[in-house]
MOPAC internal coordinates of N, CA, C and O (Angstrom, degrees):
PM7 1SCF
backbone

  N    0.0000 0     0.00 0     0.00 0    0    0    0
  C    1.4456 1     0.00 0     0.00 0    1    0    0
  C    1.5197 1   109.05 1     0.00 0    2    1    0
  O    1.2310 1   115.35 1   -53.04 1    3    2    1
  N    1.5241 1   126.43 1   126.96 1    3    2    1
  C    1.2634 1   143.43 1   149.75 1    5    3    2
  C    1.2307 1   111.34 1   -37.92 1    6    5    3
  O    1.2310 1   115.14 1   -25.39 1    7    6    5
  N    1.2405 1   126.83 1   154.61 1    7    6    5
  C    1.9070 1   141.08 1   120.68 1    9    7    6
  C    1.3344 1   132.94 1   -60.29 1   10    9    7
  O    1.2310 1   125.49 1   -59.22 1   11   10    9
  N    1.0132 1   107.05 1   120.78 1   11   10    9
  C    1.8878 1    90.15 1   174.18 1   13   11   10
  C    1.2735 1    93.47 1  -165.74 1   14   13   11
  O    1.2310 1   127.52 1   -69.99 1   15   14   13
  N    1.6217 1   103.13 1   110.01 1   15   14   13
  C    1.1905 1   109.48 1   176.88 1   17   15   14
  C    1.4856 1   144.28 1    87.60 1   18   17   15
  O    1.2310 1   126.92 1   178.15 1   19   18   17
  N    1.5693 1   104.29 1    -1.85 1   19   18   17
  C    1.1918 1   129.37 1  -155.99 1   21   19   18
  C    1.4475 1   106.16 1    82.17 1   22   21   19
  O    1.2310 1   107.79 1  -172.27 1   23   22   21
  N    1.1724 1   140.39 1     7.73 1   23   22   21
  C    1.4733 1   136.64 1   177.09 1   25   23   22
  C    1.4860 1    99.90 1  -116.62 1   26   25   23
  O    1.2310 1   122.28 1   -19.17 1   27   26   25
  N    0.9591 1   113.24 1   160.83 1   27   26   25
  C    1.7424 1   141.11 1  -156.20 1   29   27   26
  C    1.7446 1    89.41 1  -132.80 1   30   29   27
  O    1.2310 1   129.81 1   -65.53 1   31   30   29
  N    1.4784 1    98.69 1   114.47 1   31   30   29
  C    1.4425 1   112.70 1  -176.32 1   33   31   30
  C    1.5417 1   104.82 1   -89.69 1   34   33   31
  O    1.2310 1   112.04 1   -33.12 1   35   34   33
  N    1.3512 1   132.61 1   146.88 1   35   34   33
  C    1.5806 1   116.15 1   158.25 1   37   35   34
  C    1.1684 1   108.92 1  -129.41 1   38   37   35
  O    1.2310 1   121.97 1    -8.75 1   39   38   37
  N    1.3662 1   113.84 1   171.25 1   39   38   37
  C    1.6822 1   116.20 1  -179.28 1   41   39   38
  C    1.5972 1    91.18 1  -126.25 1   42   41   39
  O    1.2310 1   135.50 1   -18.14 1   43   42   41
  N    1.3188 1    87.61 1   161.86 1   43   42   41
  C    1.5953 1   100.78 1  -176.37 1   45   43   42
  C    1.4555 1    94.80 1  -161.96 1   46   45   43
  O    1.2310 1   127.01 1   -45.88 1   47   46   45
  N    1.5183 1   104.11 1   134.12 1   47   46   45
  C    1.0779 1   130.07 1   134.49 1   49   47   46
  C    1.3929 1   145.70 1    -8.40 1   50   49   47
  O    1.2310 1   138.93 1    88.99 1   51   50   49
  N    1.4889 1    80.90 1   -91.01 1   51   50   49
  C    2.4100 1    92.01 1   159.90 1   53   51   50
  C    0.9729 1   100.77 1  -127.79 1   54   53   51
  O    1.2310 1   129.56 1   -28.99 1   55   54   53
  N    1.3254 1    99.18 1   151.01 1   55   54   53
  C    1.7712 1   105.90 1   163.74 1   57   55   54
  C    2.0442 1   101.73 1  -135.37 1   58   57   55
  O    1.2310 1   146.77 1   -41.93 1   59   58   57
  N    1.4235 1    65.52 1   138.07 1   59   58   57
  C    2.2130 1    76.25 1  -174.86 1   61   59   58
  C    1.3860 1   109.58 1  -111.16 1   62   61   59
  O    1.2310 1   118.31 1   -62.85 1   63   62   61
  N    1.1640 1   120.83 1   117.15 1   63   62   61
  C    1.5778 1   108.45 1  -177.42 1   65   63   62
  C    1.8278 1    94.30 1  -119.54 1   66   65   63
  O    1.2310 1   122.50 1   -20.16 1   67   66   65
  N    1.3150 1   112.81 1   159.84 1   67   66   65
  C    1.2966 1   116.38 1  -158.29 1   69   67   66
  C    1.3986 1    85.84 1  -161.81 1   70   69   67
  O    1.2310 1   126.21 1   -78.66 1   71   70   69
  N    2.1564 1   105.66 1   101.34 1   71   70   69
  C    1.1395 1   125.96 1   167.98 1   73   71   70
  C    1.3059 1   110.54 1   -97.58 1   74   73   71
  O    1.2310 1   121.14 1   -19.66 1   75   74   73
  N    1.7794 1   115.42 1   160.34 1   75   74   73
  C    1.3945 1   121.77 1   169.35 1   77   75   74
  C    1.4906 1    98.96 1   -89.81 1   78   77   75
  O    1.2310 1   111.06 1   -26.73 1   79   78   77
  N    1.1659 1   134.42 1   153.27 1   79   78   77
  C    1.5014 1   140.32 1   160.57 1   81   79   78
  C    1.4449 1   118.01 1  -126.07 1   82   81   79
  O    1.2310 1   110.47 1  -103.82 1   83   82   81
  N    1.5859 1   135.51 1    76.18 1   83   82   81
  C    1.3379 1   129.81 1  -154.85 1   85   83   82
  C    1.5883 1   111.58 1   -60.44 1   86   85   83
  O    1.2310 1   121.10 1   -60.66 1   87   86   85
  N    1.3995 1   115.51 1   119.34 1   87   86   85
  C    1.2402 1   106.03 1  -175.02 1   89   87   86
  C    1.5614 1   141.91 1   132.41 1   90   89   87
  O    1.2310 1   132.50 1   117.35 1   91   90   89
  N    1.4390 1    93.45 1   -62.65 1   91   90   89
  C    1.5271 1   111.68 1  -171.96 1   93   91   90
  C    1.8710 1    96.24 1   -88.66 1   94   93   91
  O    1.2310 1   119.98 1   -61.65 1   95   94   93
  N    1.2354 1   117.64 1   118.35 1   95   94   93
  C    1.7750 1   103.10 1   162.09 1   97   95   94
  C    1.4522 1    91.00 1  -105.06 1   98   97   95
  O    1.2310 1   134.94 1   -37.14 1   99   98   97
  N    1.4772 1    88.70 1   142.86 1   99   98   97
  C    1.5610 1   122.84 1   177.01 1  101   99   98
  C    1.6471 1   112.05 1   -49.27 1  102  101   99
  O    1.2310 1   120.17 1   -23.76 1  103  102  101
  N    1.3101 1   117.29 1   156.24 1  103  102  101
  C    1.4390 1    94.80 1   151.71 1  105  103  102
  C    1.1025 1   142.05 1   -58.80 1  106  105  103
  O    1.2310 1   122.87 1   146.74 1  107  106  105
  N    1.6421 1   112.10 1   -33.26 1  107  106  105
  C    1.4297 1   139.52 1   167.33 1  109  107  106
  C    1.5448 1   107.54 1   -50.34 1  110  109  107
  O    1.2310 1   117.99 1   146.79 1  111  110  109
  N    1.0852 1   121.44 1   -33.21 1  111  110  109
  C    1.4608 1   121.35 1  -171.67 1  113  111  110
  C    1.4504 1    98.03 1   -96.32 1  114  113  111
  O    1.2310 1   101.99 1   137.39 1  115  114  113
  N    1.5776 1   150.52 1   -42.61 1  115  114  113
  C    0.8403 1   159.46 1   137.05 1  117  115  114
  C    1.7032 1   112.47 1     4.94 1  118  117  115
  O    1.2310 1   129.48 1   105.48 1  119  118  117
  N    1.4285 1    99.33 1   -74.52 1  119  118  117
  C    1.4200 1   117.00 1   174.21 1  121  119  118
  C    1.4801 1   120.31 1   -61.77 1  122  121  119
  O    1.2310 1   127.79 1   135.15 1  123  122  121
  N    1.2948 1   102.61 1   -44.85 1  123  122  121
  C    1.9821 1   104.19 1   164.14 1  125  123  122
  C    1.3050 1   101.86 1   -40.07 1  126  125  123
  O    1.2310 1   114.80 1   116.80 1  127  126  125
  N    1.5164 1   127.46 1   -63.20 1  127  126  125
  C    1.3801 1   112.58 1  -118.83 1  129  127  126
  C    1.5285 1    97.30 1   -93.72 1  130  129  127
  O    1.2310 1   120.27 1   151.94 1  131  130  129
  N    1.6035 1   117.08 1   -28.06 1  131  130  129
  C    1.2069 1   132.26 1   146.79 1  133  131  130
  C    1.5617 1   124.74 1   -39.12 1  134  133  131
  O    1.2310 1   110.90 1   138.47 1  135  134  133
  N    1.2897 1   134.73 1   -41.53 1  135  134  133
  C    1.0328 1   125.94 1   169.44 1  137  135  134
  C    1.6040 1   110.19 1  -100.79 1  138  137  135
  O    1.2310 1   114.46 1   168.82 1  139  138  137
  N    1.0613 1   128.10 1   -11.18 1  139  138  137
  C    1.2722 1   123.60 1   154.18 1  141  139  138
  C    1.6072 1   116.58 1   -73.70 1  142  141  139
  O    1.2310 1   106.67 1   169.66 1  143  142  141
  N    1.5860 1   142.41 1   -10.34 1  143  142  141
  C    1.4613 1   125.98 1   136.92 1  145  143  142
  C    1.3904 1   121.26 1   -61.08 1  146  145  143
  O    1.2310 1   129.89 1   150.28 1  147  146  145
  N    1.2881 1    98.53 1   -29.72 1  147  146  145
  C    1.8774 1   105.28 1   169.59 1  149  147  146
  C    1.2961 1   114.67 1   -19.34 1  150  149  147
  O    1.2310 1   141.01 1    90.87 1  151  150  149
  N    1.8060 1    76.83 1   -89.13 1  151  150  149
  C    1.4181 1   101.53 1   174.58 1  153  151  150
  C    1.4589 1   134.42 1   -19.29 1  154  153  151
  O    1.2310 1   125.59 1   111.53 1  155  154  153
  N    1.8141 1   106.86 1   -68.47 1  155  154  153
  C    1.4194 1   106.34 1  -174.62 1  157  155  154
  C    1.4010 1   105.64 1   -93.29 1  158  157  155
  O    1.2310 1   117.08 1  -156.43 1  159  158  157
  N    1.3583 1   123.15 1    23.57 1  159  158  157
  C    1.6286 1   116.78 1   145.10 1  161  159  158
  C    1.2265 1   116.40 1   -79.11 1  162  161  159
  O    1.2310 1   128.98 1   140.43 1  163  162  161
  N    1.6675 1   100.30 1   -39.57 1  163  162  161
  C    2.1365 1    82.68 1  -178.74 1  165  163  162
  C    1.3952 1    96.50 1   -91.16 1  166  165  163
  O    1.2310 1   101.52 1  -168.45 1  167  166  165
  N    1.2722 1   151.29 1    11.55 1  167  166  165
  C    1.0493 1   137.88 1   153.32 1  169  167  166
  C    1.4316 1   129.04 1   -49.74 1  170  169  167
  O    1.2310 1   133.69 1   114.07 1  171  170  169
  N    1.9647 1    91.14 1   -65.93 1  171  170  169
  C    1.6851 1   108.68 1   164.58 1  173  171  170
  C    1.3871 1   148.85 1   -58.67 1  174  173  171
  O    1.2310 1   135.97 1   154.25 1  175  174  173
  N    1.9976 1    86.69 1   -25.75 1  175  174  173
  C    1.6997 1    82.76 1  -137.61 1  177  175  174
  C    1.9532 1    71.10 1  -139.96 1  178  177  175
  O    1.2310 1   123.57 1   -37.21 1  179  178  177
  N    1.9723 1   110.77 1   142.79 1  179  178  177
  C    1.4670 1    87.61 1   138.00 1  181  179  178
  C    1.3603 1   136.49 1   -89.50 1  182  181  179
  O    1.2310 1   114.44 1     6.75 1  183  182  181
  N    1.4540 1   128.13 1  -173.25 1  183  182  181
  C    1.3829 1   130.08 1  -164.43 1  185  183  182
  C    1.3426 1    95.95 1   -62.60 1  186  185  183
  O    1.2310 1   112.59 1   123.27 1  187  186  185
  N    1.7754 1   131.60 1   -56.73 1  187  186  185
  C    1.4443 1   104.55 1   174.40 1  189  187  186
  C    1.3433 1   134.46 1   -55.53 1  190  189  187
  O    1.2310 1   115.93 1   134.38 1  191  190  189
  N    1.5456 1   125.34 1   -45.62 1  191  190  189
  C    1.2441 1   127.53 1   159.21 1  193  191  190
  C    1.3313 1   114.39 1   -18.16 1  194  193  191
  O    1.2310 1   117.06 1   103.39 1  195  194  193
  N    1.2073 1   123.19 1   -76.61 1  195  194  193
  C    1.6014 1   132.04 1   179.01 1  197  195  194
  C    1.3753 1   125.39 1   -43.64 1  198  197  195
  O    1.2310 1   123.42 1   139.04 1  199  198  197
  N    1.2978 1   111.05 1   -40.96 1  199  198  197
  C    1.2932 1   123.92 1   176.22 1  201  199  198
  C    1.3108 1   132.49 1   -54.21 1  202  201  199
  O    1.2310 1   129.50 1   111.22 1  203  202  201
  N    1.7251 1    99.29 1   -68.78 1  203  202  201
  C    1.2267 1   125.53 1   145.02 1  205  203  202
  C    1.5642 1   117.15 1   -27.91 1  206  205  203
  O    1.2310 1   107.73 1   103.72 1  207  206  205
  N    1.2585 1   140.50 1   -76.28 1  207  206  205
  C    1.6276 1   160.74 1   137.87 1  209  207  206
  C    2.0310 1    98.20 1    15.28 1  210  209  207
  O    1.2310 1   130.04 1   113.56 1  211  210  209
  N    1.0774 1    98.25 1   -66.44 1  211  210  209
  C    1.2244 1   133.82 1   179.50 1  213  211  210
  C    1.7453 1   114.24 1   -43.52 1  214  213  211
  O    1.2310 1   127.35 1   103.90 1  215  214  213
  N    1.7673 1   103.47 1   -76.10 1  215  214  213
  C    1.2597 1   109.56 1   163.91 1  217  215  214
  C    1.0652 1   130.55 1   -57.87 1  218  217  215
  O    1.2310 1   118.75 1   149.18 1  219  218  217
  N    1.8708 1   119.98 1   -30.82 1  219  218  217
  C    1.3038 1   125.06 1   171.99 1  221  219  218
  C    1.0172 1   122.19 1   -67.22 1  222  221  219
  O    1.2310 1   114.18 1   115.15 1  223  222  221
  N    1.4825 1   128.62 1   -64.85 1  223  222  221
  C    1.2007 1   126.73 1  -172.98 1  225  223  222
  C    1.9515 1   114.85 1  -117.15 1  226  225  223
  O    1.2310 1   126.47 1  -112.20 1  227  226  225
  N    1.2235 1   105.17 1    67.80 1  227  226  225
  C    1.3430 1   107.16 1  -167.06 1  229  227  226
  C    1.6251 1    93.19 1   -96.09 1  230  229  227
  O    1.2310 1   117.80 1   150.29 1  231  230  229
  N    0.9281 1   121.79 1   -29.71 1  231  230  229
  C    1.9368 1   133.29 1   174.69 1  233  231  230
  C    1.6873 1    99.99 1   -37.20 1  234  233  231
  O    1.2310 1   136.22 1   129.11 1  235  234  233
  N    1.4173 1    86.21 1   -50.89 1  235  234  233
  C    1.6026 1   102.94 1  -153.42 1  237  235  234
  C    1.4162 1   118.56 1  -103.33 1  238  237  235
  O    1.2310 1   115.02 1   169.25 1  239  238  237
  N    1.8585 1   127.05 1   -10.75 1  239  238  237
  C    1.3697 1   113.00 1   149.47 1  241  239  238
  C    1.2673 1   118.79 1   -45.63 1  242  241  239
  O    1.2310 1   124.71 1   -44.52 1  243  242  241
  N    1.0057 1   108.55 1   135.48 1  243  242  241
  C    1.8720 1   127.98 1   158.75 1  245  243  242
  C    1.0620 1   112.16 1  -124.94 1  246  245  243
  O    1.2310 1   121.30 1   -55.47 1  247  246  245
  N    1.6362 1   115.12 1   124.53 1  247  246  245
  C    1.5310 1   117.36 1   173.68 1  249  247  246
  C    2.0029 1    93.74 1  -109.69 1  250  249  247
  O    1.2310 1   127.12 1   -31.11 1  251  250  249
  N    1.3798 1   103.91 1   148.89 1  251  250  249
  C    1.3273 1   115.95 1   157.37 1  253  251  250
  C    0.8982 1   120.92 1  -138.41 1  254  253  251
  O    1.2310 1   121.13 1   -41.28 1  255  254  253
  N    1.5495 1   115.44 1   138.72 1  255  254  253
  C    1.6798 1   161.62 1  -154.57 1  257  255  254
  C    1.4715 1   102.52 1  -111.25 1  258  257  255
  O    1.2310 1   126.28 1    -2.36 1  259  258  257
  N    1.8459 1   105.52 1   177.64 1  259  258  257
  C    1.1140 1   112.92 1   139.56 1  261  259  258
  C    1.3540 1   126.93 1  -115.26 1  262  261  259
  O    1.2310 1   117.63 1   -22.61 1  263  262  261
  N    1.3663 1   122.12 1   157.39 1  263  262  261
  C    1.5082 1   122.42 1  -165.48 1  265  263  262
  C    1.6173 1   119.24 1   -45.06 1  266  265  263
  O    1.2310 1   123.92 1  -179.62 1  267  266  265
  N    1.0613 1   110.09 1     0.38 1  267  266  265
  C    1.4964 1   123.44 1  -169.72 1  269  267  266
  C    1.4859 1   106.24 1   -88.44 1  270  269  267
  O    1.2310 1   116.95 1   -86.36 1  271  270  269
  N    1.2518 1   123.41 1    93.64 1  271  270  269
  C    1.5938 1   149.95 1   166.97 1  273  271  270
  C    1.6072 1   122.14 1     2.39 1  274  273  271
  O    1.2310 1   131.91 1   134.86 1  275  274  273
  N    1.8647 1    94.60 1   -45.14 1  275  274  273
  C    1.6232 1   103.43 1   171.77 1  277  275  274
  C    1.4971 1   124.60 1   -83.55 1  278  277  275
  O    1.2310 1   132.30 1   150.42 1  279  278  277
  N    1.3354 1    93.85 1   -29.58 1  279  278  277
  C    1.3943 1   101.58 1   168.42 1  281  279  278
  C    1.6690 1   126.62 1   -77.78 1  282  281  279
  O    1.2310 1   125.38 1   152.92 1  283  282  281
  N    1.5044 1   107.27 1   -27.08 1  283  282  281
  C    1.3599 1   104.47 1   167.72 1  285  283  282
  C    1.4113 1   116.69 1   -66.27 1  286  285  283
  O    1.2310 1   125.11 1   126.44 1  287  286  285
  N    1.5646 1   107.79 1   -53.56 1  287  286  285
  C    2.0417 1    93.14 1   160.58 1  289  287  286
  C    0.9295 1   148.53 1   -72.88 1  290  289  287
  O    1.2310 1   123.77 1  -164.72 1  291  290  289
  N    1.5415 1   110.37 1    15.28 1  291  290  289
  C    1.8248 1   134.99 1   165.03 1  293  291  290
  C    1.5197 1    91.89 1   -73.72 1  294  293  291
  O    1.2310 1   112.81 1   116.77 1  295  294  293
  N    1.3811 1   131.18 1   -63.23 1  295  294  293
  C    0.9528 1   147.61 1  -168.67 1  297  295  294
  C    1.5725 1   118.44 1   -48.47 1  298  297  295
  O    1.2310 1   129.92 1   127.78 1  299  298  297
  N    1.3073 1    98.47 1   -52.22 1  299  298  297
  C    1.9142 1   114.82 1   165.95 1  301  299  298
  C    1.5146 1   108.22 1   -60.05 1  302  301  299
  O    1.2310 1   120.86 1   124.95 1  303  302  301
  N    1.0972 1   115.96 1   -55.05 1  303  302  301
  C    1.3711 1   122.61 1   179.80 1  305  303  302
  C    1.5461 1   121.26 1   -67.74 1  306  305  303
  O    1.2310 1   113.10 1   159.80 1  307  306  305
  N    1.0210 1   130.65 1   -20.20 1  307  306  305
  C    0.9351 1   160.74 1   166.27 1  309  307  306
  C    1.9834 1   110.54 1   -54.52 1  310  309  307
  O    1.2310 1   136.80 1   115.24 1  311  310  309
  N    1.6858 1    85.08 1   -64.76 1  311  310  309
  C    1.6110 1   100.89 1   172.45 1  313  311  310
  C    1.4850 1   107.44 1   -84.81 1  314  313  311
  O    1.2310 1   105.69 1   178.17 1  315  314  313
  N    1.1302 1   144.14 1    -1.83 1  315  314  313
  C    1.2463 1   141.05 1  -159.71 1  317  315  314
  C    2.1299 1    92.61 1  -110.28 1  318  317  315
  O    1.2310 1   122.53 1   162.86 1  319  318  317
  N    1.0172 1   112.75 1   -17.14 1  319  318  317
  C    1.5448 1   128.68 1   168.17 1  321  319  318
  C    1.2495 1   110.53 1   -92.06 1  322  321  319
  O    1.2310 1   112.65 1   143.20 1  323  322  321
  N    1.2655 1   131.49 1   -36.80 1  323  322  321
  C    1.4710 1   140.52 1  -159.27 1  325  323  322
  C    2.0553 1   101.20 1   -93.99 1  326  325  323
  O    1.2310 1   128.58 1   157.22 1  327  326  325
  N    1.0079 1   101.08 1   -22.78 1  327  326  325
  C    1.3800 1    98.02 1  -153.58 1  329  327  326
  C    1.8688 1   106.08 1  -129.11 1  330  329  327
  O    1.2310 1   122.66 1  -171.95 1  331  330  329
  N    1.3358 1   112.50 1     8.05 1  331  330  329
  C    1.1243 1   143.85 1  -145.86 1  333  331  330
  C    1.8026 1   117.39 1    -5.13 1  334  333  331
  O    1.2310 1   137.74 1   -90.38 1  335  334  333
  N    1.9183 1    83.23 1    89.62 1  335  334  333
  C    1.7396 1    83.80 1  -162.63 1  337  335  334
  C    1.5630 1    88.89 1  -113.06 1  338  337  335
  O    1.2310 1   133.00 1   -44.26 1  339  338  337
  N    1.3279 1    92.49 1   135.74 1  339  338  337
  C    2.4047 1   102.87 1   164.94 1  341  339  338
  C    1.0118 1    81.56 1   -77.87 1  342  341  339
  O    1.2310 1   130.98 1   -14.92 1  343  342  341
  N    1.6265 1    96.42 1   165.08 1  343  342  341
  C    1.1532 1   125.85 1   130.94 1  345  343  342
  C    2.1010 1    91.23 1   141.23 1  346  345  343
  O    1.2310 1   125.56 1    24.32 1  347  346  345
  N    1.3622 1   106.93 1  -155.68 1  347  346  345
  C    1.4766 1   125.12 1   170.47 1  349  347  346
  C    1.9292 1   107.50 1   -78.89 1  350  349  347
  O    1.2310 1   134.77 1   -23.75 1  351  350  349
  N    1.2958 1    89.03 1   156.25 1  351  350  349
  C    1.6705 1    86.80 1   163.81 1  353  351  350
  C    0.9707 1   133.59 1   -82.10 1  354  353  351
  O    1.2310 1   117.18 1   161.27 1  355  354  353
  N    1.3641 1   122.97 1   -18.73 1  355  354  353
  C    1.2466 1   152.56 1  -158.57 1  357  355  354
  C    1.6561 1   111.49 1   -62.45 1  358  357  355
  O    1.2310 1   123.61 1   133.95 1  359  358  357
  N    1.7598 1   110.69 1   -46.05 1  359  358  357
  C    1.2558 1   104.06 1   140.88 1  361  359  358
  C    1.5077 1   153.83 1  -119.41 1  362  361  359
  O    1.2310 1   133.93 1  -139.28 1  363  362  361
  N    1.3503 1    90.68 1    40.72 1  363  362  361
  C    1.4804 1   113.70 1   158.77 1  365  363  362
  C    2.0059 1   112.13 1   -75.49 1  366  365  363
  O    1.2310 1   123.39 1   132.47 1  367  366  365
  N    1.3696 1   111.11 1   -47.53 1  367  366  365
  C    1.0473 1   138.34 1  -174.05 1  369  367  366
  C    1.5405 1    92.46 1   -60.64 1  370  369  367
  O    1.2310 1   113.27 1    97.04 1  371  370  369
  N    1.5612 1   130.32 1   -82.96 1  371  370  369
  C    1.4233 1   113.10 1  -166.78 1  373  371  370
  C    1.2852 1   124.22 1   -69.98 1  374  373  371
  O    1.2310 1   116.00 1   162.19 1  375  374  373
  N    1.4081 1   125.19 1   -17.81 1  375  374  373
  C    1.2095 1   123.14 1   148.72 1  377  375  374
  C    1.6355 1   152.39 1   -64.15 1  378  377  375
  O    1.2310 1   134.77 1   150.54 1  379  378  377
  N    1.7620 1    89.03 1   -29.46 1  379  378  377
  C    1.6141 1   107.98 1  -178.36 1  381  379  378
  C    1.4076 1   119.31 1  -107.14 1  382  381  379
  O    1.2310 1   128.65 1   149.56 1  383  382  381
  N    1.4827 1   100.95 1   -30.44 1  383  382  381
  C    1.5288 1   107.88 1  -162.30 1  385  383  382
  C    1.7696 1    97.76 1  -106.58 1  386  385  383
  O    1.2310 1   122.37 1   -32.60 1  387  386  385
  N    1.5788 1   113.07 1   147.40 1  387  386  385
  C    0.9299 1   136.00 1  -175.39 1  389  387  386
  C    1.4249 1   110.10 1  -125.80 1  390  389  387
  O    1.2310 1   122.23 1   -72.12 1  391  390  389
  N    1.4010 1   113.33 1   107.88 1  391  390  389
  C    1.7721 1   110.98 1  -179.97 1  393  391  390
  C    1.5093 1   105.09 1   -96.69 1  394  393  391
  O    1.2310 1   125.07 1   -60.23 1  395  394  393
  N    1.6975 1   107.86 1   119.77 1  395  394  393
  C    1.5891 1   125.03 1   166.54 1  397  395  394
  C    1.6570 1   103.54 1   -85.14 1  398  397  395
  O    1.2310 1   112.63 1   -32.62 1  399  398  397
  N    1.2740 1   131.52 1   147.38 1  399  398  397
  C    1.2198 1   129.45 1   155.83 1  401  399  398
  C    1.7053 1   100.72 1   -74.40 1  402  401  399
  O    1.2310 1   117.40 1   140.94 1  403  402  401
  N    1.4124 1   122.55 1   -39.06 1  403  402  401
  C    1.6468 1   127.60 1  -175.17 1  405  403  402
  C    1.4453 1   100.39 1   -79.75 1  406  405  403
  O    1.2310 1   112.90 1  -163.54 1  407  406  405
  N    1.3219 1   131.02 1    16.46 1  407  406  405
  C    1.6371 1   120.71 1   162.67 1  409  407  406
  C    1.5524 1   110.56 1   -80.13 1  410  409  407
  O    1.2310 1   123.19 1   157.30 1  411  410  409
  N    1.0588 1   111.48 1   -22.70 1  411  410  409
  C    1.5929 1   116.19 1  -178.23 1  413  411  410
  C    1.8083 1   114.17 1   -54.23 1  414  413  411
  O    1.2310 1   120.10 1   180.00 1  415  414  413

């Protein structure tokens, strides 16, 4: 380390900074959460099981979140992998997802 100024300069290598952003999920996070329902569908369930699951009681899944925007479309996405639904989240979300402020 240098002087300069009474300050002690350093160099580095990497630097990692790791912001919160309320709201926005990444695409990267998008794609997790989607292939992470994947996952514990073929974990749990087989492809008919799930399916079936799906057609039956799709009225009546409820997922709950917290009111926080990114996390509610972690949540959609999440089920949109799990439950293997196309389309937008948009209505996965008013149909499936339930935002608690006390989910946090």
């Amino acid at each position: 380390a240098q002087r300069n100024c009474g300050r002690r300069e350093r160099s580095s290598q990497k630097v990692l900074i790791v912001l919160k952003w309320g709201g926005e999920l990444s695409y990267t996070g998008y794609l997790d959460a989607i292939d992470l329902g994947k996952k514990m569908r073929n974990e749990r369930y087989d492809e008919h099981d799930c399916l079936s699951l799906y057609s039956s009681y799709r009225h009546d899944v409820k997922t709950y979140a917290s009111d926080e925007g990114r996390c509610i479309k972690t949540a959609a996405a999440f089920l949109k992998g799990f439950l293997s639904i196309e389309g937008e989240l948009a209505p996965i979300i008013s149909s499936m997802v339930m935002a608690d402020s006390k989910a946090q």
